[in-house]
C-alpha positions as CSV (number, residue, x, y, z in Angstrom):
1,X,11.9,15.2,23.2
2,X,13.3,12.5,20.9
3,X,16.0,15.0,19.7
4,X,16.8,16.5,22.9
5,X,16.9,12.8,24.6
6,X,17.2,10.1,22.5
7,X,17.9,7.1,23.9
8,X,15.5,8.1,26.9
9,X,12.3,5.9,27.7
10,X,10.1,8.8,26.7
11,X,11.7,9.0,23.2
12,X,11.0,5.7,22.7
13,X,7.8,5.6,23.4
14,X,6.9,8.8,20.9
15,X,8.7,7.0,18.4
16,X,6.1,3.8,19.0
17,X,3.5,6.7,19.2
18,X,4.4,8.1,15.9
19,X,4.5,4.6,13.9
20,X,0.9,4.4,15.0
21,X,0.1,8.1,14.3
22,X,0.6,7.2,11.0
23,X,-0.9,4.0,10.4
24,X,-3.5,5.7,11.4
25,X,-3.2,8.6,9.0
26,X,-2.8,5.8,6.2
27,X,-5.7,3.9,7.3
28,X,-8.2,7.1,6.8
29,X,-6.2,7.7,3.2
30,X,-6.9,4.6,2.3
31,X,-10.5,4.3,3.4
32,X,-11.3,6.9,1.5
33,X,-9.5,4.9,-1.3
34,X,-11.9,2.0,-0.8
35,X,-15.0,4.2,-1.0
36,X,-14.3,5.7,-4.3
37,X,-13.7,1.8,-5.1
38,X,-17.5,1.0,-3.9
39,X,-18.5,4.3,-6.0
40,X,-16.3,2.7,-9.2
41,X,-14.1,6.1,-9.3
42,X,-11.3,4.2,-10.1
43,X,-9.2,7.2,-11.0
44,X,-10.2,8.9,-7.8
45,X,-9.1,5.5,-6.0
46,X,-5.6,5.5,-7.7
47,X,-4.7,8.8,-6.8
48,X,-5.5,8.2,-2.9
49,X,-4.0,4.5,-2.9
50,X,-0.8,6.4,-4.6
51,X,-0.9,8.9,-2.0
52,X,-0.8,6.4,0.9
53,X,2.1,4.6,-0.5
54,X,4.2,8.0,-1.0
55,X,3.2,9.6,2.1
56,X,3.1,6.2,4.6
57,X,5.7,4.2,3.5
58,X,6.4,1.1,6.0
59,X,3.0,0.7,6.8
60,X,0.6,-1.9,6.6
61,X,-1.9,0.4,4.7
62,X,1.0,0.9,2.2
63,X,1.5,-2.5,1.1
64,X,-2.4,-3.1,1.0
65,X,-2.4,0.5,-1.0
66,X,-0.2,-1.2,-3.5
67,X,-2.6,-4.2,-3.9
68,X,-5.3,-2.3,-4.7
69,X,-3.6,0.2,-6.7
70,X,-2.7,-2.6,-8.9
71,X,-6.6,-3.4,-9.1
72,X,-7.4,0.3,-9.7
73,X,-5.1,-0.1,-12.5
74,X,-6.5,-2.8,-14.1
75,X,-10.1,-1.3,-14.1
76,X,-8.8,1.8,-15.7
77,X,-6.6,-0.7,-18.6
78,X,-3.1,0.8,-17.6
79,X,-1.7,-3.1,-17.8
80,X,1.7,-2.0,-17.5
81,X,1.1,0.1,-14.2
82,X,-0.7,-2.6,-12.9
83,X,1.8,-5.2,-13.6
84,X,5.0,-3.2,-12.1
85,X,3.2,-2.1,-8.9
86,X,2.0,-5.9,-8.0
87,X,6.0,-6.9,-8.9
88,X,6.5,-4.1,-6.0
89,X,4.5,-6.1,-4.1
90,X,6.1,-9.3,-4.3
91,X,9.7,-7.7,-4.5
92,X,9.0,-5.4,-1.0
93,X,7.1,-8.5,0.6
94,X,9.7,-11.0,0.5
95,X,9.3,-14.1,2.6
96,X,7.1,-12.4,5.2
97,X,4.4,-14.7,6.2
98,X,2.8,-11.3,7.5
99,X,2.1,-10.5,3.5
100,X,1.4,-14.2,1.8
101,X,-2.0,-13.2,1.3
102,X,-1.2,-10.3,-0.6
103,X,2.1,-12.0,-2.6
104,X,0.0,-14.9,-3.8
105,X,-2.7,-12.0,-4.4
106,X,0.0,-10.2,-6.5
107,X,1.8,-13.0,-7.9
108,X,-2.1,-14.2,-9.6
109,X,-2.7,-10.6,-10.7
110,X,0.8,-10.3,-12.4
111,X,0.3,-13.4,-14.2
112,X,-2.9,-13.4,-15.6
113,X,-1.9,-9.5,-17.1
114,X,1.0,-11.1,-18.3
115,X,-0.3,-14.2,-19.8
116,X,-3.4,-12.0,-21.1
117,X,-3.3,-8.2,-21.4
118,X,0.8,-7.4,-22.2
């Protein structure tokens, strides 16, 4: 449909359908992500909060999946990782008020690694 028509109402509309398709998606990754978090698998929690970023880029799960992958990071002592994903954060935010929560999240993170662990 989209192909075949896309500037019709109906392709629009699966587009929209899509987006949310895979917020979705993201949101069940990164549930899972959170539970291996309450179980302290913080390997297990980095590869699914990775695998949410990769795969859902663009979504809301994404940036949050790059918040806590920062955090997974830290438990597991890769300062470096930690500190280059929370700059992603702050770089891909921006001045979205949408994400200030999760800069000033980011920006504290990155500066307490850098000021005590690199």
């Amino acid at each position: 449909m989209i192909e075949r028509y896309p500037n019709g109402e109906e392709a629009t509309q699966a587009r929209r359908l899509l987006v949310e398709l895979a917020d979705l998606e993201a949101d069940l990754v990164y549930q899972a992500a959170m539970a291996s978090f309450d179980l302290e698998d913080h390997e297990q929690a980095a590869l699914l909060l990775q695998a949410v970023v990769e795969r859902y880029p663009g979504t809301v799960s994404a940036m949050a999946a790059r918040c806590n992958l920062g955090v997974a990071y830290e438990h597991l002592g890769k300062w470096q990782a930690a500190d280059a994903v929370y700059g992603e954060v702050i770089k891909m935010a921006g001045n979205d008020e949408a994400f200030t929560d999760m800069i000033g999240f980011a920006r504290d993170h990155q500066s307490w690694i850098r000021e005590y662990r690199l």
